[in-house]
C-alpha positions as CSV (number, residue, x, y, z in Angstrom):
1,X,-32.3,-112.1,-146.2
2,X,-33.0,-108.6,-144.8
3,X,-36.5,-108.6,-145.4
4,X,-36.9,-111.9,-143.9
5,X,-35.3,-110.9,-140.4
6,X,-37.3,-108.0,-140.4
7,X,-40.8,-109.8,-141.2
8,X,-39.2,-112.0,-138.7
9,X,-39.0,-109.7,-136.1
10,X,-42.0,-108.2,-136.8
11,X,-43.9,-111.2,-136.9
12,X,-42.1,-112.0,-132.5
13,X,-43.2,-108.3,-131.7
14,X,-46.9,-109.3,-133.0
15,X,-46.7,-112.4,-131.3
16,X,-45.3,-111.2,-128.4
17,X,-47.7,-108.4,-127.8
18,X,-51.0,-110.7,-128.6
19,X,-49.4,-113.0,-126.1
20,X,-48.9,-110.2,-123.7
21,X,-52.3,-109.0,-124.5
22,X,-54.2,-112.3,-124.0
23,X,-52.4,-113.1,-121.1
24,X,-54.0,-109.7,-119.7
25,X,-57.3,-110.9,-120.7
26,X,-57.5,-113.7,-119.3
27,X,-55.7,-112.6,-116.0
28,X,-59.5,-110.3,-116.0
29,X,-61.7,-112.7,-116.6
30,X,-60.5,-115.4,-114.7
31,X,-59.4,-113.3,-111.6
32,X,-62.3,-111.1,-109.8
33,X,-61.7,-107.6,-110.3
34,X,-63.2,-103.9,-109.9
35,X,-62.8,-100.7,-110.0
36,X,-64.9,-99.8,-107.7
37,X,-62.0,-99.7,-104.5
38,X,-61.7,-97.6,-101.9
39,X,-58.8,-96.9,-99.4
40,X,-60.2,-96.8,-95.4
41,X,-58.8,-96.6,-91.5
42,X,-60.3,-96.2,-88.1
43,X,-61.1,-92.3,-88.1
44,X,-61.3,-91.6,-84.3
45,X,-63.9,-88.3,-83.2
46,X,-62.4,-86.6,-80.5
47,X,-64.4,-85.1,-78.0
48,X,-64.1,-83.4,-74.5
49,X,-65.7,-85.6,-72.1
50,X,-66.5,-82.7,-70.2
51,X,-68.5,-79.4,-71.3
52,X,-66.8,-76.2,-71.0
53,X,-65.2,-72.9,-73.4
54,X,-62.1,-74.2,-75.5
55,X,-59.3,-71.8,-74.5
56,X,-56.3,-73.7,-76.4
57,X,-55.8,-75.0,-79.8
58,X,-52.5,-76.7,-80.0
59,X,-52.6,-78.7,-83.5
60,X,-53.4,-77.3,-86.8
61,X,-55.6,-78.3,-89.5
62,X,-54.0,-82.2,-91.4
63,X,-51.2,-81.6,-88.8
64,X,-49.5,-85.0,-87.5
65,X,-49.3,-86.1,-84.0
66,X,-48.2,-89.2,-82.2
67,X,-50.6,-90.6,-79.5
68,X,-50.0,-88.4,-76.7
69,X,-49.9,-85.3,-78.1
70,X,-52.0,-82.2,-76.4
71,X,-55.0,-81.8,-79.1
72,X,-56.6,-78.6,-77.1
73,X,-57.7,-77.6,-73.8
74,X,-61.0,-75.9,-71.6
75,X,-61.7,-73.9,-69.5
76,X,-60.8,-76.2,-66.1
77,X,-61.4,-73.0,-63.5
78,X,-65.3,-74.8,-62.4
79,X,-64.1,-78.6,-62.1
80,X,-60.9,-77.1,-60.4
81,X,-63.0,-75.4,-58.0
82,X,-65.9,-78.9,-58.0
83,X,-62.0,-81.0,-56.9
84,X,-61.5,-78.5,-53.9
85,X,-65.4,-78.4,-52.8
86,X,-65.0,-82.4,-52.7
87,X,-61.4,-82.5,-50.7
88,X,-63.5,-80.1,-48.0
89,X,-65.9,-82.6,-48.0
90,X,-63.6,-85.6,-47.6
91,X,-61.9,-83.5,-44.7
92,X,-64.9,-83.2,-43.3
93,X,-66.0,-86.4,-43.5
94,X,-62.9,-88.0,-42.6
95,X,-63.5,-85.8,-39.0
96,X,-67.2,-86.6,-38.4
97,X,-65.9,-90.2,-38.4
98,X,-63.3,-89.5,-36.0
99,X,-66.0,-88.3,-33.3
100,X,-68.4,-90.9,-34.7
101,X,-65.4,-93.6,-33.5
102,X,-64.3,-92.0,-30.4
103,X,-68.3,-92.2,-29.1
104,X,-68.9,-95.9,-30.6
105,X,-65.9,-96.6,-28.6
106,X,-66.7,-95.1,-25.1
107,X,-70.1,-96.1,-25.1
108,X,-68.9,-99.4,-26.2
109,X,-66.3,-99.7,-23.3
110,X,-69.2,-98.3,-21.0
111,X,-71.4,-101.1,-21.7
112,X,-68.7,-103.5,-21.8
113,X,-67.2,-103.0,-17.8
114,X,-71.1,-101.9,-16.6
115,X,-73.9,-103.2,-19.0
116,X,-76.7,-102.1,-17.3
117,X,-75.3,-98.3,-17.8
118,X,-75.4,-97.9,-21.4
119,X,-78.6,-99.9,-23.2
120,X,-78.1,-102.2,-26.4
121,X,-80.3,-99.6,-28.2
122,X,-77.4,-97.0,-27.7
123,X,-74.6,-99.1,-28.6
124,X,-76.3,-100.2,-31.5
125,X,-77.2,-96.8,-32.4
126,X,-73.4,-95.4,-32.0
127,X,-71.7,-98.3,-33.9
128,X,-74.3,-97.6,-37.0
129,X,-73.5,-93.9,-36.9
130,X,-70.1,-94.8,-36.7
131,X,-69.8,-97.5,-40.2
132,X,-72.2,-94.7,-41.7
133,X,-69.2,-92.4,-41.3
134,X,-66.7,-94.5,-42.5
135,X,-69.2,-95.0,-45.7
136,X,-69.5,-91.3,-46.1
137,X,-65.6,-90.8,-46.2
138,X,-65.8,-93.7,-49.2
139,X,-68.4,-91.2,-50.6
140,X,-66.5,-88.6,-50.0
141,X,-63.4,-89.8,-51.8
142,X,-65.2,-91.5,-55.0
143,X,-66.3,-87.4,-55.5
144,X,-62.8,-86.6,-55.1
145,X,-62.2,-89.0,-57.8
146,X,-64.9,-88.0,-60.2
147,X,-64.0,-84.1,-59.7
148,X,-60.0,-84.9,-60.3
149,X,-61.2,-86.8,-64.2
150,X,-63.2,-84.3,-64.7
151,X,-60.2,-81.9,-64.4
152,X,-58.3,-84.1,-66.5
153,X,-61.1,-84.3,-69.1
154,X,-60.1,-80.4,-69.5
155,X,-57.2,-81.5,-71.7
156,X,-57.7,-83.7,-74.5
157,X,-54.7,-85.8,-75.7
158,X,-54.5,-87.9,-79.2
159,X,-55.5,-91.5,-78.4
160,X,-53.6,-92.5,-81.7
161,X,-50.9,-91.8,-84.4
162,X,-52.1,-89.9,-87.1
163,X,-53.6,-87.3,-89.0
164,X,-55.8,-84.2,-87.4
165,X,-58.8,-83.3,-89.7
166,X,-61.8,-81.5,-90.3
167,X,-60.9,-78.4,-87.3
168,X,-64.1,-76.3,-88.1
169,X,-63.7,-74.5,-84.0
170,X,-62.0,-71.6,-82.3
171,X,-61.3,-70.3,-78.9
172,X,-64.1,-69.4,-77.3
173,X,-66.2,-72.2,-78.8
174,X,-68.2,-73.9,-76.0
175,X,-67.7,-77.4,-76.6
176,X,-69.7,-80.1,-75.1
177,X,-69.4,-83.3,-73.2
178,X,-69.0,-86.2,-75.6
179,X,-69.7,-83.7,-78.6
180,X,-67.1,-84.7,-81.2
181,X,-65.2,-81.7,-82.0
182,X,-62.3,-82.8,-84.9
183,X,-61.7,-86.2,-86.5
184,X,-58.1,-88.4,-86.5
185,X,-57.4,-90.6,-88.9
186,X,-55.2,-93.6,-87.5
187,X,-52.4,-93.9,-89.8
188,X,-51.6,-97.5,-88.5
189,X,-54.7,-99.2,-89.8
190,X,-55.1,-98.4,-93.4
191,X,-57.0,-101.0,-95.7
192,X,-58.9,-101.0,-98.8
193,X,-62.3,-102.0,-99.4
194,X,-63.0,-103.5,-102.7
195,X,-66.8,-103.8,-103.9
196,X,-67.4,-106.2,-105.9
197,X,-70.5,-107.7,-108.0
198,X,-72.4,-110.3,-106.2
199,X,-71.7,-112.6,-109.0
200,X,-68.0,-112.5,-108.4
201,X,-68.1,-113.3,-104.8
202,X,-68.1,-117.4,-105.1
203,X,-64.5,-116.8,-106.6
204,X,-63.5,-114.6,-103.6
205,X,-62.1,-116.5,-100.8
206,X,-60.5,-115.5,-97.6
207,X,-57.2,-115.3,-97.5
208,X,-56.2,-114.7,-101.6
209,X,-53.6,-112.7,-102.7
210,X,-55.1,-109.4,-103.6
211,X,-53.6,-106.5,-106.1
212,X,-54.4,-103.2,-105.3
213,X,-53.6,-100.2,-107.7
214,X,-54.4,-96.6,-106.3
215,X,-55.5,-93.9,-108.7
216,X,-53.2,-91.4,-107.3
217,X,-50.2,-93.9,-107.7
218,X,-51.2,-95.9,-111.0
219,X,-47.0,-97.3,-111.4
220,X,-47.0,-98.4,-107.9
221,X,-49.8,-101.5,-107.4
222,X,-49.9,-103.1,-103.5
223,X,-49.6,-106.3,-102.2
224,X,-52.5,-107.4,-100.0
225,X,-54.4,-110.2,-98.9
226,X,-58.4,-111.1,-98.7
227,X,-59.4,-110.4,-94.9
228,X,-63.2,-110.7,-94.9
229,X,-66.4,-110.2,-96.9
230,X,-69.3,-108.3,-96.0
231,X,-72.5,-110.7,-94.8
232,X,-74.7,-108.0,-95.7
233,X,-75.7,-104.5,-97.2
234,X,-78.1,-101.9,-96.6
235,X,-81.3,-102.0,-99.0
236,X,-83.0,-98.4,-100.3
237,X,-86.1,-100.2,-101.4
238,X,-88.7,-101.2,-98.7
239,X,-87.8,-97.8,-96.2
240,X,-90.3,-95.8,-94.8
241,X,-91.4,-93.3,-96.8
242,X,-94.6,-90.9,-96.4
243,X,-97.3,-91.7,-94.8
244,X,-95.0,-94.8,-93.2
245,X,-95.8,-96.5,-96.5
246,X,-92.1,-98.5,-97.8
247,X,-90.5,-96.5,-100.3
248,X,-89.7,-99.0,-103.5
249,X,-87.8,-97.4,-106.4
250,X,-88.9,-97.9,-110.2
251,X,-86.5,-100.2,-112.4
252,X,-86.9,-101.5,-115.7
253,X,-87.0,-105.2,-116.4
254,X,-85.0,-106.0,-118.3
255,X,-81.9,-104.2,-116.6
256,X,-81.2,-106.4,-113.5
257,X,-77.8,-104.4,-111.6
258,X,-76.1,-106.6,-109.5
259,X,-75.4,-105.3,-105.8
260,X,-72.0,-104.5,-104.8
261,X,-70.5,-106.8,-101.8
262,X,-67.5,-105.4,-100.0
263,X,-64.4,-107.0,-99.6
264,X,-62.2,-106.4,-97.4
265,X,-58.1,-106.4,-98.3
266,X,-55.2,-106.1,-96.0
267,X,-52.5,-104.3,-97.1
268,X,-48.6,-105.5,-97.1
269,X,-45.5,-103.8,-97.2
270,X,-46.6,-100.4,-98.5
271,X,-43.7,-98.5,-99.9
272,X,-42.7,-95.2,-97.9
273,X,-43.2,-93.4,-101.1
274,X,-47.5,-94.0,-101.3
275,X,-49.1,-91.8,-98.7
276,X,-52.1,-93.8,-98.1
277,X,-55.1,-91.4,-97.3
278,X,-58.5,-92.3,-96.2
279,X,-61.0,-92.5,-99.1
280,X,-58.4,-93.2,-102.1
281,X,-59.8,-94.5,-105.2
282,X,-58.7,-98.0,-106.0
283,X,-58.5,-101.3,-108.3
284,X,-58.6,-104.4,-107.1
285,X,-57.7,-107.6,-108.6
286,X,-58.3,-110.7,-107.0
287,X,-55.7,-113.3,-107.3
288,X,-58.2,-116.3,-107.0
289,X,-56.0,-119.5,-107.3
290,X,-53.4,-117.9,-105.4
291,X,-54.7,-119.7,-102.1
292,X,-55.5,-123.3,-102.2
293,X,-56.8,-123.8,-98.8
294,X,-59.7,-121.6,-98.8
295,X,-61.6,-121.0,-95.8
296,X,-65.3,-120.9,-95.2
């Protein structure tokens, strides 16, 4: 009796684990999946839009910040002095068109009570130089404006949440306009991109339930969901190569590689405990059947 509850039980094990085993299998070959993951966000490059010597660095290397934050400063001492030179010259503008006005109008009340003292060619002339005043103060103030963002340009702020990177500079570095001078990784907008063979596309379909297991967290798989797939890829073959001729690389006939689409997956409800990072290795598994209205 023994010996038949334990061939018993040994026999539910088996089953169980061939079971468990071809449910695995099939759950592969009937779902798209690939190794070939990896984990991406917007990655901002912030750079001065002005061009002057970096005098502060207030953020360390893979430091956090919230949007907002001071990143660093420049020098602001030559667009300080550039915002002064342009209020001079809306002060001065602003009085050449109070004389311009007060002439307009006395050679304008002039020709009014007596119009043969004053000619049309003199009123005309006065009430031009007069509205070209007023469009020199609008000059005027628009460099105002320009000189005081400039200033501001001297301090550079986070324009997201997230993660400082790559801070190769110093003081004393002379950074230039529109010169990107550290990255930010965005740590609102993290997906995965899965890239998958071309053959496996027709059973991708927008909208799918998506599994996503991260190398550097292997016991904890993510939720997500099909967002998009890639119309196109970039081709080596048919470049320019020497003498302008295309550049086609050698392959053997009988090995045909398929290309690798990407797919893009939107994460849900990651758990506080993964630390999503931007180029994470990943798995993906498709979920194929899991939406039944698939869009085009």
């Amino acid at each position: 009796m023994m010996r038949f509850v334990k061939l018993s039980l040994t026999l539910l094990v088996l089953a169980a684990a061939g079971y468990v085993g071809y449910d695995k299998y099939r759950r592969y070959i009937d779902n798209p999946w690939t190794r070939d993951g990896q984990v991406r966000t917007q990655v901002v490059q912030i750079a001065p839009g002005v061009s002057s010597m970096v005098t502060h660095i207030y953020v360390k290397d893979n430091q956090h910040v919230h949007k907002g934050d001071l990143l660093f400063e420049l020098d602001p001492s030559q667009y300080a002095f550039k915002v002064k030179l342009a209020q001079a010259r809306l002060a001065r503008a602003k009085e050449a068109a109070k004389g311009a006005k007060t002439e307009y109008e006395r050679v304008k009340s002039i020709y009014e009570k007596d119009p043969g003292a004053v000619s049309q060619k003199d009123l005309v002339r006065n009430e031009t130089a007069y509205f070209k005043a007023l469009a020199d103060i609008d000059a005027a103030q628009e460099s105002l404006n320009v000189a005081k963002l400039n200033l501001a340009y001297c301090k550079v702020y986070a324009p997201v949440d997230g993660y400082v990177s790559n801070i190769n500079f110093q003081v004393g570095t002379q950074a230039t306009a529109n010169k990107p001078l550290m990255a930010l990784v965005d740590e609102h907008n993290f997906w995965v991109f899965g890239f998958f063979k071309e053959s496996a596309i027709r059973h991708i379909h927008i909208g799918d339930d998506a599994v996503v297991t991260l190398m550097a967290y292997p016991d904890t798989p993510l939720k997500g969901k099909v967002e998009s797939i890639a119309w196109g890829i970039s081709h080596k073959d048919g470049n320019p190569g020497e003498n302008l001729l295309p550049r086609v690389n050698p392959v053997f006939q009988w090995i045909r590689l398929a290309q690798r689409i990407p797919v893009r997956i939107r994460l849900i409800d990651v758990p506080k405990e993964v630390k999503l990072r931007y180029g994470l290795s990943a798995s993906v598994l498709i979920q194929a059947d899991s939406n039944t209205t698939h869009n085009p």
